[in-house]
Structure formats: structure tokens, C-alpha cells
N, C-alpha and C positions, 0 to 999 in steps of 0.2 A: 162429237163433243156437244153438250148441253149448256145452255147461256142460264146464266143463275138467276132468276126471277124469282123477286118476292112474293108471297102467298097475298092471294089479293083476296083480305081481311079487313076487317076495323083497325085491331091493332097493327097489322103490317104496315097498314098506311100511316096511321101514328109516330107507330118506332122511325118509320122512313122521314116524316116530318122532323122529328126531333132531332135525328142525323144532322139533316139539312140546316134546320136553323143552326147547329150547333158547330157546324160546318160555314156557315154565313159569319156566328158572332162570332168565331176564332178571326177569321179574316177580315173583319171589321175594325176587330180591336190591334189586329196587326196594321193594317189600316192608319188608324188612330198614335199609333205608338209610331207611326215611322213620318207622322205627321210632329209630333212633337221632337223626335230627333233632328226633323230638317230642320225646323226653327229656331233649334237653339244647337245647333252644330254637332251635333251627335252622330257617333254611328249606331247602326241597331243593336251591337253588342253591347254600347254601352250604355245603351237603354236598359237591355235584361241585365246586367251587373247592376245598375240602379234600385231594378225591382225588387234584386236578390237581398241589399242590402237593406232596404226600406224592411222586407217582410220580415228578415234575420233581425232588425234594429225593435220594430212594433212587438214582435216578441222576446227583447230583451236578451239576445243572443246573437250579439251582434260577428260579424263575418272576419275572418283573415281573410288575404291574399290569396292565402294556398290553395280555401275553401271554396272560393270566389272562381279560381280557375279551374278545381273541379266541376262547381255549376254549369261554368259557363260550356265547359270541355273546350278548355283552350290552356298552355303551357302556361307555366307560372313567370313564365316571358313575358306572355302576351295579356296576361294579366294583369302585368305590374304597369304596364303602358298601357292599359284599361284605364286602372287607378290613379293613374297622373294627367291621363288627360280629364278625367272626371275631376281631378283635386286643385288642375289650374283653372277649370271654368267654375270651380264653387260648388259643383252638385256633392261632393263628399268631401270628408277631410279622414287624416288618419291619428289613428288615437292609442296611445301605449296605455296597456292592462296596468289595473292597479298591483295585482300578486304578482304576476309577470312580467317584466319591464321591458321584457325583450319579446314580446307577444302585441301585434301593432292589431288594432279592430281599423274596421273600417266602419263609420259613419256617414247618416247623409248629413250635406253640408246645411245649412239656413238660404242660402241664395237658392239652391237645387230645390230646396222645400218647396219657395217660397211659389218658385214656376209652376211647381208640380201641384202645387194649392191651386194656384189661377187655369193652369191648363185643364187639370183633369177636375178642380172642384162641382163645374156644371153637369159632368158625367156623375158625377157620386149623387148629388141632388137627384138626378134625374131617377139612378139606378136605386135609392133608395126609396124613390114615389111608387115604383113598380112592387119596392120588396113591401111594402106599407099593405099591398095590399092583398096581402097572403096573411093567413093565421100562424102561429106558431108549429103546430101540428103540420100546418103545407111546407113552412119555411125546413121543416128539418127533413123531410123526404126529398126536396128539390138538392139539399145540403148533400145527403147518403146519396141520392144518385149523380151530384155531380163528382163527390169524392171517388167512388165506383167507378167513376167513364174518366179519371182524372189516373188512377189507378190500372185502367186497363190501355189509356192513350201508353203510361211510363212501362210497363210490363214491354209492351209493343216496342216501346223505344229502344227500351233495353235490349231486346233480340235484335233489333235492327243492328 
């Protein structure tokens, strides 16, 4: 049986760096996130329902329940006890459709905001000083190949 060794190249070693870093920042930023769930009483799931929320709310498409426990791949049980404990600490509230009244969104709350400003706003500074200093033209190539390895991480998952 043969051990799978990289081509010991320019670009081998490249591609192998970028793995790696990209392999570091996932687990940093997991890191980071289970740091803010200790402090303010969270578990990590309901960290990711927060995320899901936040990104589904910033694009004006705000999340059910139902949707929330697909994200998450957890039953619309454990979901809803996701959403109550997130709704008694402040981080989200629930919110009935205007055409729908029987259709509840979930939103993040102002108190959850307000953490999540003070927590993570020094990471947004920082990760913005980095993106500042890329042209347009670099900024949309790092964009298509993180969408790509973002794309190929979910494919992956999905067979899993």
C-alpha cells in the first residue's frame, strides 16, 4: 500500500499552506465562538441558531423555527428549546408575519445585539484592516475561492 504524498512543488506547498491556515482559522474561530458562549451562558448550538439568525435577519429573510431546526439538524423539539432559551436571555425575540399571522420569524433580540457588537466588534475592526488591504480585483478572487472550498466543505457534508 502506498502513503499519499504531495508533489513536492511550488504550488503543492502553497495549496498545503492554505489547507492548513484554513484548517487553523476554522478552529480558532470555533475557539472564539465557544468563548463567547461561556460568558454569556450559551451552548454552542445556540451560538450557530444565533448566527443563522443574524445572517437570515442582515438579508432581510428572516428564519422560522422549522427552518432554524433544519440549519441546525436538530428536531423542531430541540429547537424550540433552542429558541426559548435564546428568547429568555435577550439574544432573540419572536416575531409574527405581517400576511401570515400564524407564521412566528425569529429575530435577534437588542440585548444579544448589543453583546455581540462589544464581543466580536474588535474582530470586525481588525478583519476589516486586513480586508483594506487587498484591491477589489484580489478581494473577489479570495470571495470565489472561499465560496468554492465553502461549496466543496457542504457537498462533503452532505455525503457524510
Amino acid at each position: 500500500m502506498s502513503t499519499y504524498r504531495p508533489r513536492d512543488t511550488p504550488r503543492a506547498r502553497r495549496e498545503q499552506e492554505i489547507v492548513d491556515e484554513l484548517r487553523d482559522l476554522a478552529g480558532l474561530s470555533e475557539r472564539i465562538a465557544h468563548v463567547f458562549a461561556a460568558r454569556h451562558g450559551l451552548h454552542p448550538t445556540d451560538l450557530q441558531a444565533l448566527i443563522h439568525v443574524m445572517r437570515r435577519e442582515i438579508a432581510d429573510d428572516p428564519l422560522t423555527a422549522g427552518e432554524l431546526a433544519g440549519l441546525l439538524n436538530v428536531t423542531t423539539g430541540a429547537a424550540t428549546g433552542v429558541v426559548d432559551r435564546l428568547e429568555r436571555h435577550g439574544h432573540l425575540r419572536r416575531d409574527r408575519g405581517d400576511t401570515d399571522r400564524r407564521k412566528v420569524f425569529l429575530r435577534y433580540g437588542e440585548p444579544g445585539m448589543e453583546l455581540a457588537r462589544e464581543f466580536f466588534g474588535p474582530l470586525g475592526r481588525r478583519s476589516a484592516a486586513v480586508m483594506a488591504q487587498f484591491d477589489d480585483a484580489e478581494l473577489e478572487v479570495v470571495h470565489r475561492f472561499l465560496t468554492g472550498m465553502g461549496r466543496a466543505f457542504g457537498e462533503h457534508h452532505d455525503d457524510l
